[in-house]
N, C-alpha and C positions, 0 to 999 in steps of 0.2 A: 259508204259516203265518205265523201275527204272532203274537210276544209279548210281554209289559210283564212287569217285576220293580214289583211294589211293595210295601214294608213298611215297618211303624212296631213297633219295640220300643224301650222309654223303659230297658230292662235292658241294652243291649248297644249297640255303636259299634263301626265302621262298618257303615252298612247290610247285612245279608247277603242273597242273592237267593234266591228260590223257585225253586232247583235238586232235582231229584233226586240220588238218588248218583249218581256218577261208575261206582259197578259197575254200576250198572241202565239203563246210558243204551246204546243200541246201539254196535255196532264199527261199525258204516258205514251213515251215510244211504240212506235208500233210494231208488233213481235213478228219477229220471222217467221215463214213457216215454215211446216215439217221439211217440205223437197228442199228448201233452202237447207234445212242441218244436214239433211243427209245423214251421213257416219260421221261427221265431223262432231266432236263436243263443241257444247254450247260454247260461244266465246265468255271468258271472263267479265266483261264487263262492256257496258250499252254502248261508255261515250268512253276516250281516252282522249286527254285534251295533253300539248308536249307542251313545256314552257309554263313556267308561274309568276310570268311577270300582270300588267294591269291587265291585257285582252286575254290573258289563262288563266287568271284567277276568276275574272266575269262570266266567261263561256262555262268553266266546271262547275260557277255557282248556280247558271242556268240550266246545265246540264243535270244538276241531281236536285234542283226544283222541279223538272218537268220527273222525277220518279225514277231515274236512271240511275245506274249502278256506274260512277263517273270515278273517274280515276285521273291525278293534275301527274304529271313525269316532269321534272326539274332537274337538268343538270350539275346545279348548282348545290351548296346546303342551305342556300335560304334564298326564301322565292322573293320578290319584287324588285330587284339592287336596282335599278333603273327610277323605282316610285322613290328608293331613300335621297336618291341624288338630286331629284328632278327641283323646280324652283329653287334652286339655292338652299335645298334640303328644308323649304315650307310644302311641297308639293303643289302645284298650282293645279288645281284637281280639274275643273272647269270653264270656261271662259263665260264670261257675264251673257255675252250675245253672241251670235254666229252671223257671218253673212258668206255666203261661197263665195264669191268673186274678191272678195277681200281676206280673206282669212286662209283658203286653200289653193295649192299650185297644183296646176294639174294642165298637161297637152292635151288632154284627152276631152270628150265630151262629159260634161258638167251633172247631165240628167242622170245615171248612175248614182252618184255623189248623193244629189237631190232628195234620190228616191231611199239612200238609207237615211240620211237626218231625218227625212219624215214618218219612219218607219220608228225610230228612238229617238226621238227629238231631244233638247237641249234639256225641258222643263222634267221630262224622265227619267232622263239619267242622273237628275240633279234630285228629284225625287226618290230613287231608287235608293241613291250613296245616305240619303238620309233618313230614311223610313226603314229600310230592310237592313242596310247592311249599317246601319247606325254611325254612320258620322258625324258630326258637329262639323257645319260649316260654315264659315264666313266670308262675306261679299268684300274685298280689296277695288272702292271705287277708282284710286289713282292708276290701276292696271285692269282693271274691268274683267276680271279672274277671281273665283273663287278657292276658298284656300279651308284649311281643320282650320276650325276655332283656334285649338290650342298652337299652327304655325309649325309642327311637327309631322315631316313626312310619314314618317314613322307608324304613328297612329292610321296614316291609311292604308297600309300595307296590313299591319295588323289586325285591323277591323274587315278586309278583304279575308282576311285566312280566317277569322271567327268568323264569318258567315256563310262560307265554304265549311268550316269543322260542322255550324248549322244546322248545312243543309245535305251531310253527310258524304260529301265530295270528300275523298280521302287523297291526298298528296306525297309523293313519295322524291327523296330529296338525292342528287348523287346518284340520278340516274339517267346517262346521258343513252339517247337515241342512237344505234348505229344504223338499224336499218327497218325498212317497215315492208312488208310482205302481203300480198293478196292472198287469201284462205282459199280463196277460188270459188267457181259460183254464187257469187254476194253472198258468203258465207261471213265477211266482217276483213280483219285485215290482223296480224302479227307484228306487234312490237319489239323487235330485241333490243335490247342494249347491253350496253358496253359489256360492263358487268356476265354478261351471259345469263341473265332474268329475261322470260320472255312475259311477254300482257297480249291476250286477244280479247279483240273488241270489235262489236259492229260499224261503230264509228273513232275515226281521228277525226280533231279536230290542232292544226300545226298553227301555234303563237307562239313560235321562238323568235320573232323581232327581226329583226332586220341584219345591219351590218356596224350601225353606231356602236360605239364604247364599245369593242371588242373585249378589253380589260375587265367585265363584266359579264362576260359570257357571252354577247353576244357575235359569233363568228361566223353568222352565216350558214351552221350544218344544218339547220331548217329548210333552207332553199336548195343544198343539195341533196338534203333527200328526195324533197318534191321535183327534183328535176332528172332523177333516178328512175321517178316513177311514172316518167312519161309526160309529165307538165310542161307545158313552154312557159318561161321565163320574163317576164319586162325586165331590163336590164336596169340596175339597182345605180343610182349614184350618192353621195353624201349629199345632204341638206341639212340648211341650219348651223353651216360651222367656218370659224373664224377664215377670214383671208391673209393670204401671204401678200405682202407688198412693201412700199417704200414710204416712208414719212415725208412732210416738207420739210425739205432743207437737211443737211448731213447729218446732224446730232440725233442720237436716240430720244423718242419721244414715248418709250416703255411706260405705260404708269399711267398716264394720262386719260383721265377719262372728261368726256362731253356729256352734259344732260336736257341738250334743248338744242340737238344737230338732228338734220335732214337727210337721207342720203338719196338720190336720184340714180337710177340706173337706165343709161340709154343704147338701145342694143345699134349690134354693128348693119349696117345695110347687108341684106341678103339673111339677113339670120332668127332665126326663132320664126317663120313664117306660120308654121302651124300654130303656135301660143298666140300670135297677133292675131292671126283670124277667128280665134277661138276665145278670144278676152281674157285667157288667165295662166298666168306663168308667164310670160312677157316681160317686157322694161315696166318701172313703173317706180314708185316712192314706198321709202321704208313707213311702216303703220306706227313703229316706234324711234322713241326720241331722242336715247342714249349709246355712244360707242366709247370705244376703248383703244389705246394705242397700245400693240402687243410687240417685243422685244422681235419677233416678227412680222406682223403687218397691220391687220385691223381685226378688233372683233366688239362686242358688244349687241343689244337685242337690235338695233338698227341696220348694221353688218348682219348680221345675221335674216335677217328680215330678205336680203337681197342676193346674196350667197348664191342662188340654186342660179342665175344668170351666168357664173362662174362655174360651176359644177356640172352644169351638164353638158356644156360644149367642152369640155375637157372629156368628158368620157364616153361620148360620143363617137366614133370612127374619123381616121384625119379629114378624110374630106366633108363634112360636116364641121367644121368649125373650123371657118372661115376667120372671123377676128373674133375676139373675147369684146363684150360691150363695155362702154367707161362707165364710172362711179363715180357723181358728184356728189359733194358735201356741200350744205349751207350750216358753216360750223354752229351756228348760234341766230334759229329762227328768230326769236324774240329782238333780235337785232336787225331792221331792214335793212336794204340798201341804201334809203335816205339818210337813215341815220349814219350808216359807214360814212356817205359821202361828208356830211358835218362834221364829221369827227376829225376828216381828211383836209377837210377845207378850211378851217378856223382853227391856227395857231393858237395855244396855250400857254403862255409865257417860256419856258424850256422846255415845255412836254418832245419828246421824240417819237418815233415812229410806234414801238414796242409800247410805251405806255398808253398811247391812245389806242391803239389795238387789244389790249387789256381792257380797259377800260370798256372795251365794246363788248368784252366778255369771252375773250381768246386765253387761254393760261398762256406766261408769260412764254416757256420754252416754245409753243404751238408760234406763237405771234411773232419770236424771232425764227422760225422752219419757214413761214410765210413770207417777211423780208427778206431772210436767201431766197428762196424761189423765183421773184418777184423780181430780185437784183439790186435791191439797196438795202443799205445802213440800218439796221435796229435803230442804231443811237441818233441815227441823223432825225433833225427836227422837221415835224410836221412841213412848216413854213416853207425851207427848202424842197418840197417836193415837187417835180414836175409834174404838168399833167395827164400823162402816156405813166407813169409812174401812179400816179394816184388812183387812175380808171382799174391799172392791172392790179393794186391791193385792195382794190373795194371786190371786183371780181374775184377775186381769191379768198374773201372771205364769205362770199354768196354763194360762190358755188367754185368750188376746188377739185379738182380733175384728179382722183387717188392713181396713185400709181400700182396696180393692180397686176397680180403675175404668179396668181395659183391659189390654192384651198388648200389648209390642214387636215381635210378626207375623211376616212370613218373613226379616228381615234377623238375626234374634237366633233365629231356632227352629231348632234341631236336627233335626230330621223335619218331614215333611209327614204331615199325618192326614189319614182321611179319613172323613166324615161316610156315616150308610148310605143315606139317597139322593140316587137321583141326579140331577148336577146337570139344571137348566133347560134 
């Protein structure tokens, strides 16, 4: 038996794996029999799980709960680097609540999805991290994300590998996968690596992650083995990561960060037809509220939130992608349109343009990128303005057309996505 973990939810960090419960999983593997060994020796071991990131540590701690002789193989010398970095190195372990239609992207059909959350639901795995494998965690209402107590990723990684040491899972570090082998006659399967160490076992079980953060090991040789051994492929794109584009107005707008922007993504006609009909992954509004001006284009959890509209018609084949969809901002929800317009409408004794655009809650360099765009004067006052002039800066600050023109890819993406067919 072979298995892969793979998941993309843009709601929750770090990866969690396609586990069943831990109630529902057998007390004891079930033993081969005799025609199955043949003259072959036993395999070494029940279960071999590749990868010790969040879904290799959970699978090997499942795996030598249910009685099996479980073995974690790590590239790496120290398993989770993905949980150390994740939240801004709090670890966001959990999300408050789930809803599929909002929280995960996917062309594909929904019921799949469905039927694992209800299989490990939200309340179990939140149970699980705190009962068994003993973590402290605390509820973060302003992000409706669960975090450790103590706000140290750290601490979950390490509570991951004490409950793995546990449950007698042994993990072995600096030992990277070259190639995996069939023993023949569901005799089990051969491990080699690098090193020239061989592991056989009845079961692999492949959580090496994806193609995010390379820089961390993750490169991808998990998918070329599985596609070595006769797997066909969903073709992998970046999700979750910064976009490349153009600021308003010429000056660099690096540094600048929003905490109450909107961003809307409206697809090009003809495109994503599958995602439209299917209600999820399509155009739609980002779930979060803050972005970022980056020294190349945009990023932040709102950017980010909407990203995959950019990424996958990029990676795509050319004739599939048609036009890339635009990206609106309403830089500052708490600021309606009515209120733009009064702000626009009724002179303040010298106020200019840039001040009362401030004032609406624009940062000052943002508000003058807005007057270029726009075609007039920062400094020119309110009073003077036209009203073809007024209409286009009220619109500019409701809803502003990014100028949009590629993705930072798997060195900046948080997850690997994955397109519904498959690859070539």
């Amino acid at each position: 038996m072979l298995l892969t973990f793979t998941w993309y939810s843009r709601a929750a960090s770090p990866r969690r794996p396609t586990l069943r419960s831990h109630r529902q999983w057998p007390r004891r593997l079930p033993k081969r029999s005799a025609k199955t060994c043949s003259a072959l020796e036993p395999p070494q071991w029940n279960v071999i799980v590749i990868g010790a990131g969040a879904a290799g540590l959970t699978a090997g701690y499942f795996a030598a709960k249910a009685d099996s002789r479980a073995l974690i193989l790590e590239r790496n010398k120290e398993a989770g680097k993905k949980i150390l970095i994740s939240g801004g190195t709090r670890c966001n372990v959990c999300p408050g609540s789930l809803d599929i239609q909002r929280d995960f992207i996917t062309e594909s059909s929904t019921s799949a999805l469905r039927a694992i959350l209800k299989s490990w639901d939200l309340g179990s795995c939140i149970a699980w991290l705190q009962d068994e494998v003993g973590l402290s965690l605390a509820y973060d209402e302003g992000t409706d994300k669960w975090f450790p107590a103590s706000n140290f990723a750290k601490e979950v990684r390490d509570q991951l590998l004490q409950a793995c040491a546990k449950a007698s899972c042994q993990i072995r570090y600096n030992s990277s996968i070259a190639a995996i082998d069939s023993l023949g006659d569901g005799a089990g399967w051969k491990c080699t690596c690098e090193d020239g160490s061989v592991h056989t076992t009845q079961r692999v079980v492949v959580a090496t992650g994806g193609l995010s953060f390379p820089h961390l090991g993750t490169t991808g040789a998990g998918l070329k083995l599985l596609k070595q051994l006769g797997h066909s492929l969903i073709e992998p794109y970046p999700a979750l990561t910064p976009l490349r584009g153009e600021p308003p107005g010429s000056a660099s707008l690096a540094g600048i960060s929003l905490y109450d922007s909107r961003l809307t993504c409206k697809s090009a006609p003809g495109r994503n037809h599958k995602a439209r009909r299917k209600g999820s992954g399509g155009a739609g509004s980002s779930m979060r509220s803050s972005m970022l001006f980056t020294h190349r284009g945009f990023s932040g959890p709102a950017v980010l939130d909407l990203s995959h509209n950019f990424t996958r018609p990029l990676t795509r084949p050319a004739q599939d992608s048609l036009e890339l969809p635009s990206l609106h901002v309403n830089w500052v929800t708490n600021t309606p349109r009515e209120a733009w317009e009064s702000l626009l409408e009724q002179p303040r004794g010298q106020e200019n343009l840039v001040g009362a655009l401030h004032r609406g809650g624009l940062p000052l360099r943002l508000a003058e990128g807005i007057c270029e765009e726009v075609g007039v004067k920062g400094t020119q006052r309110v009073a003077q303005l036209r009203k073809d002039e007024r209409r286009k800066l009220v619109e500019a600050a409701v809803s502003f057309k990014l100028r949009c023109n590629g993705h930072e890819g798997y060195p900046k993406a948080e997850r690997t996505g994955w397109l519904e067919e498959p690859a070539g």
